[in-house]
Backbone as a printed PyTorch tensor [residue, N CA C, xyz], in Angstrom:
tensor([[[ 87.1680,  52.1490,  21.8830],
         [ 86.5740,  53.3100,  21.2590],
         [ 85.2500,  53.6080,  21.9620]],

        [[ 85.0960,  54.7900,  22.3450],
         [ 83.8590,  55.2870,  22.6040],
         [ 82.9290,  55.8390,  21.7600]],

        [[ 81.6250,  55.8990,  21.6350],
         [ 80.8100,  56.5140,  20.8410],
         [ 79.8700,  57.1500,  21.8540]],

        [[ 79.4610,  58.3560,  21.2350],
         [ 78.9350,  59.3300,  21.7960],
         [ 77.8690,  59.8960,  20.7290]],

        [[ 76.4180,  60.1220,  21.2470],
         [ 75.7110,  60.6580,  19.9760],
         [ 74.8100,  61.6010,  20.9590]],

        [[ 74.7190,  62.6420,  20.9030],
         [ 74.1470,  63.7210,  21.7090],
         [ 72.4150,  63.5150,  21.6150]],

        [[ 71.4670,  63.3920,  22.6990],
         [ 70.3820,  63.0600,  22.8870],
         [ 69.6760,  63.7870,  21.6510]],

        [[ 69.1320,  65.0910,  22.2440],
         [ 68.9470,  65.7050,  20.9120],
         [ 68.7510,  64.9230,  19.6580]],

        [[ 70.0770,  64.7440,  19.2200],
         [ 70.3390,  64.6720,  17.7210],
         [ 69.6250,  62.6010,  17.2300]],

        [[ 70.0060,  62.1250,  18.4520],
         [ 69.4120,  61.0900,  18.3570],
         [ 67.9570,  60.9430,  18.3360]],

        [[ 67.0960,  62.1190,  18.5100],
         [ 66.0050,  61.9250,  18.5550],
         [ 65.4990,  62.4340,  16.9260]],

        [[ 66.4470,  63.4010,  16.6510],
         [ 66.2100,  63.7610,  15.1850],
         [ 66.2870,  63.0240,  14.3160]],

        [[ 67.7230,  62.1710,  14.6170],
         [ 67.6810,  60.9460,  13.4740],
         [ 66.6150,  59.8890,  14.0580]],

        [[ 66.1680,  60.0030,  14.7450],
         [ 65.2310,  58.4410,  15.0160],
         [ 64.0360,  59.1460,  13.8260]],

        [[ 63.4070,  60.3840,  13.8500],
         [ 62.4040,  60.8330,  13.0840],
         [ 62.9000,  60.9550,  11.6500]],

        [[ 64.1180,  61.1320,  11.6750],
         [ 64.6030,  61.0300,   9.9610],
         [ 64.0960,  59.3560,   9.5940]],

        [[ 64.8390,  58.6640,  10.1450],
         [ 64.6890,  57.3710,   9.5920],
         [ 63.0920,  56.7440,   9.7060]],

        [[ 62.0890,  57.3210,  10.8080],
         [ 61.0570,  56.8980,  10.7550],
         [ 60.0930,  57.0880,   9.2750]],

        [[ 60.4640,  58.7850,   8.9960],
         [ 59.9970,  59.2750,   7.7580],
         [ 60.2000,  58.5190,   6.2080]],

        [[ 61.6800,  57.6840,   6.5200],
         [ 61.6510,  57.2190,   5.2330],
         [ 61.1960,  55.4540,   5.8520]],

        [[ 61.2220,  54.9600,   6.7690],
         [ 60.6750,  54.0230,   6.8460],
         [ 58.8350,  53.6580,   6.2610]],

        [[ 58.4170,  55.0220,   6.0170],
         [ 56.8230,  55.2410,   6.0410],
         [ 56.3860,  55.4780,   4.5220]],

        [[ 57.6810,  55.8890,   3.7240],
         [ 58.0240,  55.9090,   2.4970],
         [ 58.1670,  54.5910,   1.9680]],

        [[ 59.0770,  53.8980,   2.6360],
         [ 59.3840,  52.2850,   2.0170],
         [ 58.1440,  51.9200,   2.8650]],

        [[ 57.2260,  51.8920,   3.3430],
         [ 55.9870,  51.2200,   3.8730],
         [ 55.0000,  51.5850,   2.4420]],

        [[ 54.8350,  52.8100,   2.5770],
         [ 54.2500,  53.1600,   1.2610],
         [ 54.5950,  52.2840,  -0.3110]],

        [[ 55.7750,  52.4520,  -0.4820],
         [ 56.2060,  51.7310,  -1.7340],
         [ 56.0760,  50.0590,  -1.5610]],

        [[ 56.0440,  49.5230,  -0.4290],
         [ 55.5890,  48.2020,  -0.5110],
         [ 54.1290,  47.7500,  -0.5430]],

        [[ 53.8920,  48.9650,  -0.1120],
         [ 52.0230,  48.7930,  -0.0280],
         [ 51.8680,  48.4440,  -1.1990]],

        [[ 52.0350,  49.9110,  -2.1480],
         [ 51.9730,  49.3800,  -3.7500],
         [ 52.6350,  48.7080,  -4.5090]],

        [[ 53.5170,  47.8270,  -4.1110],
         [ 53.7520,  46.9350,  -4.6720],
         [ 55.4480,  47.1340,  -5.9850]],

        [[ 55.7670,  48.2860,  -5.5810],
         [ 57.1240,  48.7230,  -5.8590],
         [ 58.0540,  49.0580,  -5.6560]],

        [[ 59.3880,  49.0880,  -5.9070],
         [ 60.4520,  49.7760,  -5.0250],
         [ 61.0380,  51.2010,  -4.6250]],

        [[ 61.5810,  51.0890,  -4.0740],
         [ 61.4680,  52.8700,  -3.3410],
         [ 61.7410,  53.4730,  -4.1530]],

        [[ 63.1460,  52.9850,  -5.3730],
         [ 63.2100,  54.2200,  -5.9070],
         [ 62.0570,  54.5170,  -7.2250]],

        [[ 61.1150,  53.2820,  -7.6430],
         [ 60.2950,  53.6940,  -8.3280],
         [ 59.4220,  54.3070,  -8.1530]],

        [[ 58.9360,  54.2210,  -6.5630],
         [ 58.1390,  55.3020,  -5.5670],
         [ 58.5900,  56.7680,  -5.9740]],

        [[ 60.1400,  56.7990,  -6.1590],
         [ 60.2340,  58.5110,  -6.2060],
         [ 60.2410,  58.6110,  -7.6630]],

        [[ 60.7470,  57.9270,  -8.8820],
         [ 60.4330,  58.0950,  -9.9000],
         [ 58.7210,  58.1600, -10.0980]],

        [[ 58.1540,  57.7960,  -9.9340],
         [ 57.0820,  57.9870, -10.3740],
         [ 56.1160,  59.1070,  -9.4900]],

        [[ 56.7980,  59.5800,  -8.5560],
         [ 56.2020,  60.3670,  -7.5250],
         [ 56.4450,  61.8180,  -8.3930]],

        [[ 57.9160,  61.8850,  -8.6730],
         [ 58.3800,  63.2720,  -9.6920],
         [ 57.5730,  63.6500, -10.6360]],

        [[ 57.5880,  62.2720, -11.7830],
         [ 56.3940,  63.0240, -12.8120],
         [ 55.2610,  63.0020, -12.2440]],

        [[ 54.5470,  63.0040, -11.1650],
         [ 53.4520,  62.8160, -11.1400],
         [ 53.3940,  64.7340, -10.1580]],

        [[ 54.6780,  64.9490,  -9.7630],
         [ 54.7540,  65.9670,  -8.9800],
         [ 54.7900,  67.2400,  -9.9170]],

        [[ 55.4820,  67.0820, -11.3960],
         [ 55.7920,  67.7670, -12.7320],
         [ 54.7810,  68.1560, -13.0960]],

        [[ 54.0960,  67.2130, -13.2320],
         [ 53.0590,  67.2480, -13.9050],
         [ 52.9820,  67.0920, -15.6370]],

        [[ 54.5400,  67.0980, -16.1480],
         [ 54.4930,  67.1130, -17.4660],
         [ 55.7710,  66.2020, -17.6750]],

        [[ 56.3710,  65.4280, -16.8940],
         [ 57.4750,  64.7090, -16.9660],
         [ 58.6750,  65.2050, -16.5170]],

        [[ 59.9330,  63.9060, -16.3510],
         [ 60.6750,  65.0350, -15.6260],
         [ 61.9520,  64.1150, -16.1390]],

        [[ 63.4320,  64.6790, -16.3120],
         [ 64.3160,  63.7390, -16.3910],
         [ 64.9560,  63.0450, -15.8790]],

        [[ 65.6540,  62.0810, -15.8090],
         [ 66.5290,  61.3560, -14.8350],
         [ 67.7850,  62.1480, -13.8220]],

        [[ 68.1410,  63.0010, -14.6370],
         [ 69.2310,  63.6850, -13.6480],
         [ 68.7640,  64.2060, -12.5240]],

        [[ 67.0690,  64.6750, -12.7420],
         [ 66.7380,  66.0860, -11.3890],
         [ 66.4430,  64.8500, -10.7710]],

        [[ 65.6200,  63.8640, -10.6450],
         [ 64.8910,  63.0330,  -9.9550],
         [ 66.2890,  62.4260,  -9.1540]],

        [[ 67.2860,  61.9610, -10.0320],
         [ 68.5290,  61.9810,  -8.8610],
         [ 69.1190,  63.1520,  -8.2380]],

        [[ 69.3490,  63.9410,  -8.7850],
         [ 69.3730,  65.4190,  -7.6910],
         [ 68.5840,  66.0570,  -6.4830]],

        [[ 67.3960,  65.7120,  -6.7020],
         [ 66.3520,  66.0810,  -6.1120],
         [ 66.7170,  65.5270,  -4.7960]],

        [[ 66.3270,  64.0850,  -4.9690],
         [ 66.7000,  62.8160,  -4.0130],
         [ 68.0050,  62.3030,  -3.8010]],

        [[ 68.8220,  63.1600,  -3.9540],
         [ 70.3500,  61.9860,  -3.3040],
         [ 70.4790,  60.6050,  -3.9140]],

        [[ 69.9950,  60.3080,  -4.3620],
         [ 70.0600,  58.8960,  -4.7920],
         [ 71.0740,  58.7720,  -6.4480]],

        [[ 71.6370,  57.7370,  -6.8990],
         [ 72.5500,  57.7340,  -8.1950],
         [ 71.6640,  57.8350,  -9.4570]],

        [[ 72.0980,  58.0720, -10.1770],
         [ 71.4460,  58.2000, -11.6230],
         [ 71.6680,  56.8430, -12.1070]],

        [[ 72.5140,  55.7900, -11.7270],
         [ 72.0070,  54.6260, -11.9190],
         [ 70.6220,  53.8170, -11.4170]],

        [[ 70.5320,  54.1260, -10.2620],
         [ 69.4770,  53.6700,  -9.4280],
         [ 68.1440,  54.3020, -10.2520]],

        [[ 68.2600,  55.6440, -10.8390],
         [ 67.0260,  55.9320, -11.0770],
         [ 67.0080,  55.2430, -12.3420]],

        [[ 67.4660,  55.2290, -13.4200],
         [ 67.9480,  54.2610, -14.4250],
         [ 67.5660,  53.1140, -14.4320]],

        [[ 67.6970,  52.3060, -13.3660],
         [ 67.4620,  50.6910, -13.4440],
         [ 65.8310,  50.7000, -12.9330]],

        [[ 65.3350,  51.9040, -12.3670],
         [ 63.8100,  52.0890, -11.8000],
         [ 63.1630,  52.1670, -13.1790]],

        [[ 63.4780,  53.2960, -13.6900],
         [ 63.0930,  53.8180, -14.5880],
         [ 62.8410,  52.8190, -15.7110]],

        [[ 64.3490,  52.0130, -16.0580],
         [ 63.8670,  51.0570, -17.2840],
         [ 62.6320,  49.6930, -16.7330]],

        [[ 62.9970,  49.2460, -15.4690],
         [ 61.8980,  48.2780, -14.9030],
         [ 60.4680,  49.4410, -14.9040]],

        [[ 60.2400,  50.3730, -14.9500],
         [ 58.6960,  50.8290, -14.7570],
         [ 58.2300,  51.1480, -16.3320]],

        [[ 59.1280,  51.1320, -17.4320],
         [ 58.9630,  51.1250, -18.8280],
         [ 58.6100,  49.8830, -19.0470]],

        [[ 59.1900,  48.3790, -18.8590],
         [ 59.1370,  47.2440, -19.0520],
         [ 57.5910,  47.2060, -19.0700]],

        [[ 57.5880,  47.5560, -17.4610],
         [ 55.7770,  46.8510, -17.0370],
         [ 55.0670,  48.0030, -17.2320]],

        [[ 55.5670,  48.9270, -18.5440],
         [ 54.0300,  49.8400, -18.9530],
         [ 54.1770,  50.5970, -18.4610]],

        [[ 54.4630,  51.5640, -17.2010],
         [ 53.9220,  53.0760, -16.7360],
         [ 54.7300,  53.7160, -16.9470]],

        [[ 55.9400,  53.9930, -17.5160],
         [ 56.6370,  55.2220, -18.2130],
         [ 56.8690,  55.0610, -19.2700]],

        [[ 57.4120,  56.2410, -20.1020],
         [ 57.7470,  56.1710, -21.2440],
         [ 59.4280,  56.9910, -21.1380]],

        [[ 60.3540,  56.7920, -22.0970],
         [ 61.5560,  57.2940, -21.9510],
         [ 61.2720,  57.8730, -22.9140]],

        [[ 61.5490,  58.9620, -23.3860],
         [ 62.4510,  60.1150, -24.2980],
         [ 63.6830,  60.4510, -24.4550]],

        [[ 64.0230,  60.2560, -25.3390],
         [ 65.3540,  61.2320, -25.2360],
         [ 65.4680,  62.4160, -25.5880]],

        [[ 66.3320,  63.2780, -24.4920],
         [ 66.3480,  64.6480, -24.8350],
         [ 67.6680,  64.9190, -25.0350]],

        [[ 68.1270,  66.2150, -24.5250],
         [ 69.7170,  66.4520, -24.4200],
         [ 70.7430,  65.5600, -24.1520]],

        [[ 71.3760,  65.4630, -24.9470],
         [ 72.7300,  64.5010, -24.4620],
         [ 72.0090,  62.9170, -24.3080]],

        [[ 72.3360,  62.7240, -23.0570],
         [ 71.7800,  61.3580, -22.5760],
         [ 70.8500,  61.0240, -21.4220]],

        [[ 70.4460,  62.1380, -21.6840],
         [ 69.3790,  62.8910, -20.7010],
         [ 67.9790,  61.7220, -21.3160]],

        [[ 66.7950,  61.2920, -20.6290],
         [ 65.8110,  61.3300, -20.6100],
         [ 64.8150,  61.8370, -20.0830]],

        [[ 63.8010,  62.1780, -20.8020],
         [ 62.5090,  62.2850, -20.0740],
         [ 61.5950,  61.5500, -20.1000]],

        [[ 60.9450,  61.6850, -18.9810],
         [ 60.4040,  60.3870, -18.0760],
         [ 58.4860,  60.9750, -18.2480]],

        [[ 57.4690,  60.4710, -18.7710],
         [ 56.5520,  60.6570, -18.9530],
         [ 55.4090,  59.0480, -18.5250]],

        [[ 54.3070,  59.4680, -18.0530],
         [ 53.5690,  58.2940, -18.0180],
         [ 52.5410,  57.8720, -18.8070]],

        [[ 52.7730,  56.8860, -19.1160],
         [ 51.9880,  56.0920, -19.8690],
         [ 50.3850,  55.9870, -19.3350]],

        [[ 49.3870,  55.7820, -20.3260],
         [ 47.8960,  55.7950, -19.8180],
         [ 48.0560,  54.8810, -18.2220]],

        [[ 48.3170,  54.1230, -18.7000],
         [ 48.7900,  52.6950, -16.9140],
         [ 49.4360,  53.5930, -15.9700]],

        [[ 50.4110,  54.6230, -16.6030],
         [ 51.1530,  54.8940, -14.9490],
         [ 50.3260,  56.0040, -14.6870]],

        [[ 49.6360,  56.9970, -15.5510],
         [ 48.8840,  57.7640, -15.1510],
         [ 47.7480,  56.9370, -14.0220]],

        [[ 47.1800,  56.3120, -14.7890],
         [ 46.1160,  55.6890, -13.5440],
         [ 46.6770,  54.9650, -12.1040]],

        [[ 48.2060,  54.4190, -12.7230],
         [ 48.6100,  53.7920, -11.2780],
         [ 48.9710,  54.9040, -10.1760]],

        [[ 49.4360,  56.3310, -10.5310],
         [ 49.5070,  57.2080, -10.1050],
         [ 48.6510,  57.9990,  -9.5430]],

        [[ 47.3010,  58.2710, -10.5840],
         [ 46.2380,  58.8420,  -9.4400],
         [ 46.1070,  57.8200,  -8.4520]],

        [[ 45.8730,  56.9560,  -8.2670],
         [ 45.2560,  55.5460,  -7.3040],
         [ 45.9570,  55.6150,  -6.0290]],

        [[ 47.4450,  55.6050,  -6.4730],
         [ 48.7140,  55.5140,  -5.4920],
         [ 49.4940,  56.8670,  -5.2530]],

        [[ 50.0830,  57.5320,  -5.8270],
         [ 50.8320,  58.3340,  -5.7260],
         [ 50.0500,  59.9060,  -5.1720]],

        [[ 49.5390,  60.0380,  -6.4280],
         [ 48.7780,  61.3330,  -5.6300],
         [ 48.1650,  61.4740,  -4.3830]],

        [[ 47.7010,  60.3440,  -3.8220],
         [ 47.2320,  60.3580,  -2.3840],
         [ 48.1390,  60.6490,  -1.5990]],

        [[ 49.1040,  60.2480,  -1.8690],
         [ 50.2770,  60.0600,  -0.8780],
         [ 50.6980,  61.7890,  -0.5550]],

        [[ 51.0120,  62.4250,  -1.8040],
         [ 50.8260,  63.9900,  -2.3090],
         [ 50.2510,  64.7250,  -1.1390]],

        [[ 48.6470,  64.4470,  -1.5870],
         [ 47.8990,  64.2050,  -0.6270],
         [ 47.8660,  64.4690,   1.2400]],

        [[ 48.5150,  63.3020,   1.1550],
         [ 48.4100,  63.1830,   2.8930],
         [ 49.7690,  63.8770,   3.3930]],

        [[ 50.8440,  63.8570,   2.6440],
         [ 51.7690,  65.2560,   3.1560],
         [ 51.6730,  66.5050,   3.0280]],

        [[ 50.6360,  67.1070,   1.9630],
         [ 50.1880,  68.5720,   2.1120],
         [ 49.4530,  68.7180,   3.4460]],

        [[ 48.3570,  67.2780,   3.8800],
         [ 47.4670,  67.5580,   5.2630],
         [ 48.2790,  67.4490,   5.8910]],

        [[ 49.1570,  66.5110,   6.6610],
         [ 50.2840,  66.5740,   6.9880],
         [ 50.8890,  68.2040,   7.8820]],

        [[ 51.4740,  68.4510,   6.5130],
         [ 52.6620,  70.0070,   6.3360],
         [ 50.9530,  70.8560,   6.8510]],

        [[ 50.2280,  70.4390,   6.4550],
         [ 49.3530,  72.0090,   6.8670],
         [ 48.9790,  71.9810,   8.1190]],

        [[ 49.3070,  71.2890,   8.6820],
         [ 48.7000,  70.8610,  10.4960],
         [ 49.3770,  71.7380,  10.8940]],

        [[ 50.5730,  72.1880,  10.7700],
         [ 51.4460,  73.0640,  11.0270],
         [ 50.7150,  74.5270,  10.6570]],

        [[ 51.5870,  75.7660,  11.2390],
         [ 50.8370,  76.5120,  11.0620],
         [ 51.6230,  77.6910,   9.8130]],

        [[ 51.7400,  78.4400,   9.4260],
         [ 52.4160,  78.9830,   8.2930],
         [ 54.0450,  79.2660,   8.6900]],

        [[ 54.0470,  79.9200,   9.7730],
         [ 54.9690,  80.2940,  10.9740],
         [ 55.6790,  79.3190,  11.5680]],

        [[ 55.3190,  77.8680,  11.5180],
         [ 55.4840,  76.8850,  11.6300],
         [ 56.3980,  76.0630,  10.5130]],

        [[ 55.7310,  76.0260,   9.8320],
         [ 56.1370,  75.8570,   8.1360],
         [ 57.6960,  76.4640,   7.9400]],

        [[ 57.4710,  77.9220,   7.9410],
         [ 58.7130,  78.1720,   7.9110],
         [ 59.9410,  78.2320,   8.6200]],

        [[ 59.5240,  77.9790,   9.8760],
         [ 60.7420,  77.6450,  11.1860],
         [ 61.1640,  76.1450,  10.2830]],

        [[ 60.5430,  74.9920,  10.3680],
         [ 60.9510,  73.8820,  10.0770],
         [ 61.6150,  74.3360,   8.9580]],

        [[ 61.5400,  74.4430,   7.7240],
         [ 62.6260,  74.3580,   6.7630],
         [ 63.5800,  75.3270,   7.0240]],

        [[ 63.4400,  76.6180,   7.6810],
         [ 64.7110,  77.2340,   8.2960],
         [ 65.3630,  76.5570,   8.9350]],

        [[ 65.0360,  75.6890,   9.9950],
         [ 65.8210,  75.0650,  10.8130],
         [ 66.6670,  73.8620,  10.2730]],

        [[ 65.6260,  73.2850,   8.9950],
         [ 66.2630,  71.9030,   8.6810],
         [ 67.4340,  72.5730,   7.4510]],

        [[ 66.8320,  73.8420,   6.7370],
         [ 68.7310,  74.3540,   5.8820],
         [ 69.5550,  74.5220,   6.5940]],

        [[ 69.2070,  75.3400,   7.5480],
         [ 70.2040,  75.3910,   8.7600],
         [ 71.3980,  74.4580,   9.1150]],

        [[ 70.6320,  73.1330,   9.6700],
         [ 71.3770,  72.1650,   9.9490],
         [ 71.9640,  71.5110,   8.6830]],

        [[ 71.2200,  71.0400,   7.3780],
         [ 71.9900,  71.0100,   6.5570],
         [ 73.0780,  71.7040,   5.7430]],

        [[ 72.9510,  72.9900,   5.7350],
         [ 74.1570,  74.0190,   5.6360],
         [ 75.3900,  73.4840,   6.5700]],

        [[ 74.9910,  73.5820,   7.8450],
         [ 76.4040,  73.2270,   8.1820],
         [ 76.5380,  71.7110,   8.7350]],

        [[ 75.8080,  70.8570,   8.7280],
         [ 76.2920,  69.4670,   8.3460],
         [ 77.0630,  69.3350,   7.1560]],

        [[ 76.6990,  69.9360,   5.8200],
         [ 77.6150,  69.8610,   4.5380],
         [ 78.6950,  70.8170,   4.7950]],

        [[ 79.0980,  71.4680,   5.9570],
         [ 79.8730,  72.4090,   6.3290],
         [ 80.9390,  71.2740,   6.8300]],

        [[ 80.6090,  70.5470,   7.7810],
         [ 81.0550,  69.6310,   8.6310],
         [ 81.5290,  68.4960,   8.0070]],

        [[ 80.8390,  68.0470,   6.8870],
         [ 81.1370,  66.7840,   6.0350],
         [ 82.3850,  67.1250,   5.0340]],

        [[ 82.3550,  68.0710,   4.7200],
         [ 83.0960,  68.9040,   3.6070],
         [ 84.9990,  67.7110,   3.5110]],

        [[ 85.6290,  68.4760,   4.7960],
         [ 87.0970,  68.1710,   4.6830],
         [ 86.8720,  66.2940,   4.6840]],

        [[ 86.0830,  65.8370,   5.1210],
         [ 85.8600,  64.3450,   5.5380],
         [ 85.5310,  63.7860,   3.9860]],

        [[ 84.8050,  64.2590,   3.3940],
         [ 84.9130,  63.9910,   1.8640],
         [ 85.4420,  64.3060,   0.9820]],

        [[ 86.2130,  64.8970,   1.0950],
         [ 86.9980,  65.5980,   0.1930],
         [ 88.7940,  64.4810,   0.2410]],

        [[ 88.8280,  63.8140,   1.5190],
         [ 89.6230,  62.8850,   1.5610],
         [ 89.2940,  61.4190,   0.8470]],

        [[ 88.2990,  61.2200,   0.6740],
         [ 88.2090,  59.8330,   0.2280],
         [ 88.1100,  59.7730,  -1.2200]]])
């Protein structure tokens, strides 16, 4: 078997994976796991709490995964669960996750708005044109391949 991965595209995924490597650098800094990094990144992004389904929607990730984050960051104090619709929760922080959040999270906020603004507006919007773009028809491309399994 041969494998073939077009230069280009290999350079794109090397920067995909660097980006979330800097994410799990981040979440070990503070001392938690990635997906509690994005749970607690959401409400802190809400600003008023947020539920388990979007925070897995948002992120690709299972609604179990956010689930097992979610109940470990209740355990040790910084969220609170609600229940709302159905079996829906909402996810709110506790005085602790509020403060663990300004300390940690919001910076992070932070340094990807300076980040995204280095860019220039014109800039800004080529990149997410370009990156629906490719995701449009990557999920174009993935489509018949999943739809088999």
């Amino acid at each position: 078997m041969e494998f073939y991965q077009d230069r280009a595209f290999k350079a794109f995924d090397y920067i995909y994976k660097r980006m979330d490597d800097l994410y799990h650098a981040i979440s070990l800094k503070i001392g938690i796991s990635d997906a509690a990094f994005l749970v607690l990144y959401s409400i802190a992004e809400s600003g008023t709490g947020c539920q388990q389904k979007d925070i897995a929607y948002q992120y690709a990730i299972s609604r179990q995964t956010v689930n097992s984050a979610s109940k470990k960051l209740e355990e040790n104090g910084f969220i609170q669960l609600t229940p709302g619709k159905g079996r829906n929760m909402l996810l709110t922080f506790t005085e602790k996750g509020k403060e663990f959040a300004e300390k940690n999270i919001l910076p992070v906020i932070d340094m990807e708005n300076n980040a995204f603004n280095t860019l220039t507006e014109i800039e800004q919007k080529e990149l997410l044109r370009l990156a629906e773009k490719y995701m449009t028809a990557f999920t174009k491309e993935t489509k018949q391949f999943l739809s088999q399994i």
